[in-house]
C-alpha positions in Angstrom: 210.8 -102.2 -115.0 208.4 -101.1 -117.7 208.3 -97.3 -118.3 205.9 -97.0 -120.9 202.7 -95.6 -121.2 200.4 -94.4 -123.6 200.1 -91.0 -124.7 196.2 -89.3 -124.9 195.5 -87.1 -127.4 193.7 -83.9 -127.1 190.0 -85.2 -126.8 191.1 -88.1 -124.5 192.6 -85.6 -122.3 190.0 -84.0 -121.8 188.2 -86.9 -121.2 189.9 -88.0 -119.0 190.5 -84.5 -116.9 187.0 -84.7 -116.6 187.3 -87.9 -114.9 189.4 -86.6 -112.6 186.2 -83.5 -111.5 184.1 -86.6 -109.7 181.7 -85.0 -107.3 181.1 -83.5 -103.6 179.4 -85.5 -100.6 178.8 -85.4 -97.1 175.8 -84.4 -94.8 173.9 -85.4 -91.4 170.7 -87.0 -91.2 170.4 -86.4 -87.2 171.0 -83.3 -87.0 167.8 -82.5 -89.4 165.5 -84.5 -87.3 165.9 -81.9 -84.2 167.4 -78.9 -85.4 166.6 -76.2 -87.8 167.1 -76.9 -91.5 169.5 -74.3 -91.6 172.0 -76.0 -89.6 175.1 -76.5 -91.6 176.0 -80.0 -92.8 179.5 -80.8 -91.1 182.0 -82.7 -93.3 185.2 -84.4 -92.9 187.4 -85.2 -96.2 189.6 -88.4 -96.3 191.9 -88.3 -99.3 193.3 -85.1 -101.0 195.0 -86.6 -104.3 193.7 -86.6 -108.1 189.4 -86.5 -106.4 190.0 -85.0 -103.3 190.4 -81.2 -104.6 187.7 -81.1 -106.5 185.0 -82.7 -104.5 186.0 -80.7 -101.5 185.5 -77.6 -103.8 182.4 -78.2 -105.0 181.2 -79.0 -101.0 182.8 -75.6 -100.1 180.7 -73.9 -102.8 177.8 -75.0 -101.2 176.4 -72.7 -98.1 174.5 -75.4 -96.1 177.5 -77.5 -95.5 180.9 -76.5 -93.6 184.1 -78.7 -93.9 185.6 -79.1 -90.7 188.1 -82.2 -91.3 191.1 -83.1 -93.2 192.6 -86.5 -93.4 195.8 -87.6 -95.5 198.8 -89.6 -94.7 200.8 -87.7 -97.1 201.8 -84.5 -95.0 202.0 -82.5 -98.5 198.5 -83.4 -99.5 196.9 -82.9 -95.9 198.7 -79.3 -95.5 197.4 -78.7 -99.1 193.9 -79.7 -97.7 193.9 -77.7 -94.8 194.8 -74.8 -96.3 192.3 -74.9 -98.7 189.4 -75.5 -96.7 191.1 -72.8 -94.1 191.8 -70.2 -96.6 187.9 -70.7 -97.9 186.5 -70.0 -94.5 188.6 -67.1 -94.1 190.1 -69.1 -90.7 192.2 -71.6 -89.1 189.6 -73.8 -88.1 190.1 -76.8 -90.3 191.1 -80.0 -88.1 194.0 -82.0 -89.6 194.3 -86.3 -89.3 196.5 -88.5 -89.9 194.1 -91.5 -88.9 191.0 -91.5 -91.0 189.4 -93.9 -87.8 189.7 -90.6 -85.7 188.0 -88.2 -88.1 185.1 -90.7 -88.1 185.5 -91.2 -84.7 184.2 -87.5 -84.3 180.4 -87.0 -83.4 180.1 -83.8 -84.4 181.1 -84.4 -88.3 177.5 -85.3 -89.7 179.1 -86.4 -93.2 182.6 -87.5 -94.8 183.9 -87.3 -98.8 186.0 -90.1 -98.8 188.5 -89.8 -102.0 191.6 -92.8 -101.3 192.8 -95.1 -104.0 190.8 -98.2 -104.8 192.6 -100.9 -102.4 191.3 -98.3 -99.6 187.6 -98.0 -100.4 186.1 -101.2 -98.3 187.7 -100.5 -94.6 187.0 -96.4 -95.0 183.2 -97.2 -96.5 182.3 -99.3 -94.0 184.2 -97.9 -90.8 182.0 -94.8 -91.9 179.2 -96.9 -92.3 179.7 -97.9 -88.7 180.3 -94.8 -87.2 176.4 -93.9 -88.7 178.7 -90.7 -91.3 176.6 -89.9 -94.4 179.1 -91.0 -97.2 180.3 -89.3 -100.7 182.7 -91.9 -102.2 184.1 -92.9 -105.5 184.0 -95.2 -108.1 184.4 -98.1 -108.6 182.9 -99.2 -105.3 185.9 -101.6 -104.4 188.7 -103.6 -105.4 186.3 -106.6 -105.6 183.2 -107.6 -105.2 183.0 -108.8 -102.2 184.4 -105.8 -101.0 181.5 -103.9 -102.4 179.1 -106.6 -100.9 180.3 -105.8 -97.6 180.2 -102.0 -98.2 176.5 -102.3 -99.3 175.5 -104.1 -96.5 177.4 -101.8 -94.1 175.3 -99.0 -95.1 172.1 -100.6 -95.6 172.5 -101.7 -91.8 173.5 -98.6 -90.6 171.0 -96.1 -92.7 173.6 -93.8 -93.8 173.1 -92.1 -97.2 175.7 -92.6 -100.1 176.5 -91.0 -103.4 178.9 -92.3 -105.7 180.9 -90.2 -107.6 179.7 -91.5 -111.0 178.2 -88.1 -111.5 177.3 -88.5 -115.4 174.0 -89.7 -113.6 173.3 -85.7 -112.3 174.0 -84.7 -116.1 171.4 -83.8 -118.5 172.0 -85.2 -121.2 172.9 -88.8 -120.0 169.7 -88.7 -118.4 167.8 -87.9 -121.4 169.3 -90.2 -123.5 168.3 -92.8 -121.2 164.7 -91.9 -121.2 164.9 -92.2 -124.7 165.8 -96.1 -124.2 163.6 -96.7 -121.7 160.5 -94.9 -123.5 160.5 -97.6 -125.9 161.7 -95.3 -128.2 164.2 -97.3 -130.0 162.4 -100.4 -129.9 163.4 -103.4 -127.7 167.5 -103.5 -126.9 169.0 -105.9 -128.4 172.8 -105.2 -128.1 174.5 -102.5 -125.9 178.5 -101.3 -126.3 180.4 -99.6 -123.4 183.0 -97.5 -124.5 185.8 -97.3 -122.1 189.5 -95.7 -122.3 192.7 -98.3 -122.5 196.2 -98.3 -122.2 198.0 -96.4 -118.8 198.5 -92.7 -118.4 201.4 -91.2 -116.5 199.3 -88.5 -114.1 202.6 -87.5 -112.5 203.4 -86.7 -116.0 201.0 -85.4 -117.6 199.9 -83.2 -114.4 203.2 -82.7 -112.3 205.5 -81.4 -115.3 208.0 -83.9 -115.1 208.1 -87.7 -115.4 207.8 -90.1 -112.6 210.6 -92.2 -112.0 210.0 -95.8 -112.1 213.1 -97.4 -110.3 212.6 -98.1 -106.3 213.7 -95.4 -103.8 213.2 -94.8 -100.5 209.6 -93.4 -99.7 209.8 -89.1 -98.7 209.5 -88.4 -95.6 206.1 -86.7 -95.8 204.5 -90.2 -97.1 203.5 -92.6 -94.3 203.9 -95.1 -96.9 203.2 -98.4 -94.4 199.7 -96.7 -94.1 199.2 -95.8 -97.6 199.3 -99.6 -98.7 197.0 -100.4 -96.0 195.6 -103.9 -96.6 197.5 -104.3 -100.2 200.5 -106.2 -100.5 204.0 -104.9 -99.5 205.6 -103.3 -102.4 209.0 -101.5 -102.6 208.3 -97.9 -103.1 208.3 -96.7 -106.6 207.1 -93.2 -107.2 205.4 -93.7 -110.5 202.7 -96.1 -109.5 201.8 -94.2 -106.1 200.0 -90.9 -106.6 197.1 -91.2 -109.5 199.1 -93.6 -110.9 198.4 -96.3 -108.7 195.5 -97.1 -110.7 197.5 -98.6 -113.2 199.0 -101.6 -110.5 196.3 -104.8 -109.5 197.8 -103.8 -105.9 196.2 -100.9 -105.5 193.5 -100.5 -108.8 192.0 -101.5 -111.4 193.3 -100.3 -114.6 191.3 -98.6 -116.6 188.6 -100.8 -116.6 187.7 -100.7 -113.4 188.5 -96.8 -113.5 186.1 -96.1 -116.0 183.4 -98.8 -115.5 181.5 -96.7 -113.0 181.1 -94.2 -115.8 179.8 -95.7 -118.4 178.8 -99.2 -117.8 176.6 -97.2 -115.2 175.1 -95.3 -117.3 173.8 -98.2 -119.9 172.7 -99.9 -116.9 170.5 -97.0 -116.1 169.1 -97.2 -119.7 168.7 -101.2 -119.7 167.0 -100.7 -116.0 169.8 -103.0 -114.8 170.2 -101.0 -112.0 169.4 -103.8 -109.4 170.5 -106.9 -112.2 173.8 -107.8 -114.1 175.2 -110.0 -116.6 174.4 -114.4 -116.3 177.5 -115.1 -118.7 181.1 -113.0 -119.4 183.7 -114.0 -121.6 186.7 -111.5 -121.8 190.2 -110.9 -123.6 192.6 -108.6 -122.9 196.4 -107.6 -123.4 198.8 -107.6 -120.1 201.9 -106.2 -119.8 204.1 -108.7 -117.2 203.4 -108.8 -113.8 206.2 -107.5 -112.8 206.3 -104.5 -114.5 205.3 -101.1 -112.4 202.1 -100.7 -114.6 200.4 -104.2 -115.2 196.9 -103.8 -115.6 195.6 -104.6 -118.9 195.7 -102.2 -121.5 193.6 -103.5 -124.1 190.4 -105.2 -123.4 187.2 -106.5 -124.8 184.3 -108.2 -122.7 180.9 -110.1 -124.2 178.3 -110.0 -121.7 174.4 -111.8 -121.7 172.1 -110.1 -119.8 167.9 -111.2 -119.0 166.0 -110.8 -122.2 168.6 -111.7 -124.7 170.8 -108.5 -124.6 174.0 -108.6 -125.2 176.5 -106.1 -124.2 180.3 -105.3 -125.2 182.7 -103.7 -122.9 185.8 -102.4 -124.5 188.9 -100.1 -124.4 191.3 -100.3 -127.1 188.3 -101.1 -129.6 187.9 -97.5 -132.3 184.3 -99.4 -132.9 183.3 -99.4 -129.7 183.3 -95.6 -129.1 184.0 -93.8 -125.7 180.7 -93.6 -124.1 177.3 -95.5 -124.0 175.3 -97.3 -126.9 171.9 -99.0 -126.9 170.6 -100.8 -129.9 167.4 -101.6 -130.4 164.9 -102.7 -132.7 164.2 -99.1 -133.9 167.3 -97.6 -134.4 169.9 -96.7 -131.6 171.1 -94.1 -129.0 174.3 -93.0 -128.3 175.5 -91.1 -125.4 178.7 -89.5 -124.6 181.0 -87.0 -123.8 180.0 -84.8 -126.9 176.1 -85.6 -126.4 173.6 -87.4 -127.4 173.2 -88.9 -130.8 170.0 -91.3 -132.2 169.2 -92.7 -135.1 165.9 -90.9 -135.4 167.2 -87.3 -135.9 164.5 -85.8 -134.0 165.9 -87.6 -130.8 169.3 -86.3 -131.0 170.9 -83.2 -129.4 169.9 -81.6 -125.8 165.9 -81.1 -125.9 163.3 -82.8 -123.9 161.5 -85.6 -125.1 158.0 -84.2 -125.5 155.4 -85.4 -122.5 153.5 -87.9 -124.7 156.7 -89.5 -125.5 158.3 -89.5 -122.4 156.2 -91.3 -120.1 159.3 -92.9 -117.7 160.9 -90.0 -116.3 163.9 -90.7 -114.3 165.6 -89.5 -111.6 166.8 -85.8 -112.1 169.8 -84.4 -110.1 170.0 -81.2 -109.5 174.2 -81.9 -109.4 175.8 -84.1 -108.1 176.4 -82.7 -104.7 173.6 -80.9 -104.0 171.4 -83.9 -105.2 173.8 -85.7 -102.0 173.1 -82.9 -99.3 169.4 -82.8 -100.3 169.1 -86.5 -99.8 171.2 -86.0 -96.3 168.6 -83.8 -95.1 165.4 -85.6 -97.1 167.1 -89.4 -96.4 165.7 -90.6 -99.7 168.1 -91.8 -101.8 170.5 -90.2 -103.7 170.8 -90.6 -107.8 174.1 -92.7 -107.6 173.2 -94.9 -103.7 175.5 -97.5 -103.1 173.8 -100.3 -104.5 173.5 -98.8 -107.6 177.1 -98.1 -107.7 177.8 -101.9 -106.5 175.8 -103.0 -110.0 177.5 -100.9 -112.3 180.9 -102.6 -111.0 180.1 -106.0 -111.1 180.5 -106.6 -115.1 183.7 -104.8 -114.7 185.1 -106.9 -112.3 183.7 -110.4 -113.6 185.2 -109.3 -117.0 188.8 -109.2 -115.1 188.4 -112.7 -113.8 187.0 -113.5 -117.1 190.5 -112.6 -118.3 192.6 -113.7 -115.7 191.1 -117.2 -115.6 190.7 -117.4 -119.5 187.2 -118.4 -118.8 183.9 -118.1 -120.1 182.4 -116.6 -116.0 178.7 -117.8 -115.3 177.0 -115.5 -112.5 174.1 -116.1 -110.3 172.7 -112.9 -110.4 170.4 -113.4 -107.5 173.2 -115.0 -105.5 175.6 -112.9 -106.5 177.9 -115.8 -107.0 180.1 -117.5 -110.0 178.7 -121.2 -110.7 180.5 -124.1 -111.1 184.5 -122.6 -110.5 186.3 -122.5 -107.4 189.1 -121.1 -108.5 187.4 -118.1 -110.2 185.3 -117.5 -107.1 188.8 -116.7 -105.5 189.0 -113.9 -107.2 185.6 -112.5 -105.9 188.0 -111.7 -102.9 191.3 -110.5 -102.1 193.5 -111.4 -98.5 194.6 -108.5 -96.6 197.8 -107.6 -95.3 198.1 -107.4 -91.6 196.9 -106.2 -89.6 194.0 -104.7 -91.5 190.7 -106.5 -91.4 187.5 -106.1 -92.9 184.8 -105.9 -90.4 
């Protein structure tokens, strides 16, 4: 088995860490419409791995909400959760589950942050969905698109408000750079470049001091493993590509592709005003290690993508042209946004100020953060910066780029159907089967 992985240097670490700091969720709509507004939000948490910390900090930091909920079927993680919440709170109040279904079973928990791996998205969205829980969840929406279909609807039907945790939307500066695009001031776009991050990253390493063995073993005892696979394939258990790492495995993620497309490809959607659109053609190329190895997703990748009015887009990891971050180019000049801020080809654009009100006549939507834009919309119910369409969007080029590159074919998408003409055996791939007895709903 394949123990290799790319190191990150300095500024990709730190990239990356802050990829790691998603965001916060949870809140009630109910219990605003007959008692006081001071009522504390009540939120469960499902998932305490790489985003589960950190959300569930940034939800205890805020005074109208209350945690009341744990869920993990790692007994490490959940006693790691617990204590947290408990020690916050100053008590022992903080429930503990091993079943996510009886958390959201729970009528008094108005919200949930849901934090699991990818393959585990779908049956927790919608089962909270269902059970009428506000959601804060992560990116990318699912392991495929139907998946996220069936997540969308879910919520739609059942009214429940969702934030995604691509939270570069509830930062400044992304948000500004956008209204520069869609102010006109760069002209009409005629080309846009995602910047994503490539190659695999050993999380138990780089975070857990020690490297992660990659030969098969028995699973600990504190890791309901059975559980943890869920509706994935049965795999022998191999340490390195569970915790974080499991990201880097097409049983349970993405690579990092689909890791980082919520990031980025989000954000030069919000420029384009693609929000609600996507790509008609994708053609993509990319380098796999073998299937069999214990980290196959591909680590070097390049997508072409033609969008309505003639744009084209790139998608790329691996590529030093296509910088980290997100590009327009129009016209006029360009606009850059990243990690480091913005940058435009008209000097006077560039850095953190304001556009000026005569120039800025589209103003979008500005978050106050990312989790208090999500509790304000629990109590408002309008929707939140990052809602679950949105997020279902952003994925979509991301995920036809992989079949793209799994097929070795040029991927033609209905964008009002939301369906790939003219090949069956690419519009497989649009779904996944599920191991029983999971079921999606």
């Amino acid at each position: 088995m394949n123990k290799k992985f790319n190191r990150i240097n300095r500024r990709r670490f730190i990239t990356t860490a802050a990829a790691a700091i998603a965001v916060p969720m949870i809140l009630p709509g109910s219990i605003f419409g007959q008692n006081a507004p001071s009522k504390r939000i009540t939120v469960g948490v499902i998932g305490w791995g790489m985003q589960g910390p950190d959300n569930t900090n940034n939800f205890l930091a805020e005074k109208d909400c209350q945690v009341v909920a744990a869920c993990d079927v790692d007994k490490n993680h959940l006693k790691d959760a617990v204590d947290t919440i408990n020690d916050n709170y100053k008590n022992k109040d903080c429930a503990a589950y091993h079943d996510y279904r009886e958390l959201l079973a729970r009528k008094d928990i108005d919200a949930v942050m849901i934090a699991v791996p990818d393959h585990w998205h779908a049956l927790a969205y919608t089962e909270a969905a269902r059970q009428k829980k506000d959601i804060y969840g992560e990116k990318p929406l699912a392991k495929t698109i139907a998946e996220q279909q069936a997540i969308v609807r879910a919520v739609q039907q059942n009214k429940v408000i969702f934030q995604t945790g691509s939270w570069r939307r509830s930062q400044a500066s992304y948000r500004r750079a956008c209204e520069i695009v869609r102010n006109g001031l760069i002209g009409k776009i005629q080309r846009v470049e995602v910047g994503l991050l490539d190659g695999h990253i050993d999380f138990l390493s780089q975070f857990g001091g020690s490297d992660a063995s990659f030969e098969v073993q028995k699973p600990p005892a504190e890791l309901d493993f059975e559980t943890w696979l869920g509706p994935s394939k049965m795999q022998p258990y191999i340490q390195a590509r569970i915790h974080r790492n499991w990201r880097w495995n097409y049983n349970t993620g993405g690579g990092m592709l689909m890791d980082w497309i919520g990031h980025y490809c989000d954000i030069a959607h919000w420029g384009m005003d693609c929000d609600r659109s996507g790509p008609s053609e994708i053609e993509g190329h990319g380098d796999f290690p073998p299937k069999e190895d214990v980290f196959n997703t591909c680590t070097k990748y390049r997508i072409e993508l033609k969008y309505p009015q003639d744009i084209a887009m790139t998608i790329a990891g691996g590529y030093p042209e296509i910088e980290q971050g997100a590009k327009w180019i129009g016209t006029d000049g360009w606009v850059f946004a990243g990690e480091w801020g913005v940058e435009c080809s008209k000097p006077e654009f560039s850095g953190s100020k304001n556009l000026p009100d005569e120039l800025g006549k589209v103003k979008l939507y500005e978050s106050p953060g990312h989790v208090r834009n999500f509790l304000d919309c629990v109590k408002s119910r309008k929707p939140t910066v990052a809602p679950v369409d949105t997020a279902h969007h952003s994925a979509t080029p991301g995920h036809l780029g992989l079949i793209s590159m799994l097929t070795g074919r040029k991927i033609r998408w209905d964008v009002a159907k939301e369906e790939i003409i003219g090949d069956a055996d690419a519009s497989k791939l649009l779904t996944r089967e599920y191991r029983a007895p999971w079921k999606l709903s």
